[in-house]
C-alpha positions in Angstrom: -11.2 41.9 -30.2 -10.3 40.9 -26.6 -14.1 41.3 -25.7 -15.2 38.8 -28.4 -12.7 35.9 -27.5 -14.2 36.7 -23.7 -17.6 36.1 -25.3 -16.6 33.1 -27.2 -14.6 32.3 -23.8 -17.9 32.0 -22.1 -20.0 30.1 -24.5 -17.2 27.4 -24.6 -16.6 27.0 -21.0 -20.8 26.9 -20.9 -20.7 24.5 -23.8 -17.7 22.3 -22.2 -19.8 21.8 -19.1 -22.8 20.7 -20.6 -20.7 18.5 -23.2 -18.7 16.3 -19.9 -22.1 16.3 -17.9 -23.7 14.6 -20.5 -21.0 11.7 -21.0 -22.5 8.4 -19.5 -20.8 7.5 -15.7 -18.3 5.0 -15.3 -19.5 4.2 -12.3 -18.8 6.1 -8.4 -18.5 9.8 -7.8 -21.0 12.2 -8.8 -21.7 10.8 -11.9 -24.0 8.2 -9.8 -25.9 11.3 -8.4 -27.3 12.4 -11.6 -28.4 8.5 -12.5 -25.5 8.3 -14.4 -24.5 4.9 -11.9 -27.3 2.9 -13.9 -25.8 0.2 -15.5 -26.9 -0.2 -19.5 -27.5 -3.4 -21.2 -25.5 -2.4 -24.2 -21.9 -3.4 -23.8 -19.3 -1.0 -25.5 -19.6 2.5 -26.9 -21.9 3.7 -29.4 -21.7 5.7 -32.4 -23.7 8.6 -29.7 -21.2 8.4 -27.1 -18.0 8.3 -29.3 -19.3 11.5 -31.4 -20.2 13.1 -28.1 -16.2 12.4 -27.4 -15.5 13.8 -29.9 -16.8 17.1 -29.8 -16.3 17.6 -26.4 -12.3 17.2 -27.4 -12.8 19.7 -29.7 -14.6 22.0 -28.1 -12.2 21.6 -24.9 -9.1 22.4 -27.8 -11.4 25.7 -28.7 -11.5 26.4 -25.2 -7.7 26.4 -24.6 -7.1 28.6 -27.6 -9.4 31.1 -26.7 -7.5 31.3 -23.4 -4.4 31.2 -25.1 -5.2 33.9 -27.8 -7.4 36.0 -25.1 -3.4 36.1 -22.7 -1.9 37.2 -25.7 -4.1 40.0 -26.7 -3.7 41.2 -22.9 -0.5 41.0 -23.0 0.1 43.0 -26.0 -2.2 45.5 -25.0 -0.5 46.8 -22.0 
């Protein structure tokens, strides 16, 4: 049990990363090192960037679960 939450621990911590990389700069930091500084002609957020807000919330909720569940398990195992 404990090793599959580590698993699943991985894959959303993996998944997380990817998820805030991809959202789109607002502007300074390292966002502009990755071209995210390029400013779009399209004012406002699209239907893309507010589903990609989305998940990433609830993959980031996942995330803190599985941490949550994964110090419970160890702490009823010893």
């Amino acid at each position: 049990m404990v090793m599959g939450f580590s698993i699943a621990l991985i894959v959303f911590s993996l998944l997380l990363m990817l998820l805030v990389l991809m959202h789109k700069g607002k502007g300074g930091g390292l966002s502009d090192m990755f071209g995210g500084g390029m400013q779009s002609s399209v004012g406002g957020s699209s239907v893309a960037e507010r589903n990609l807000d989305r998940i990433t919330v609830v993959v980031g909720l996942l995330w803190f679960a599985c941490i949550v569940v994964l110090g419970l398990l160890m702490k009823l195992d010893s």
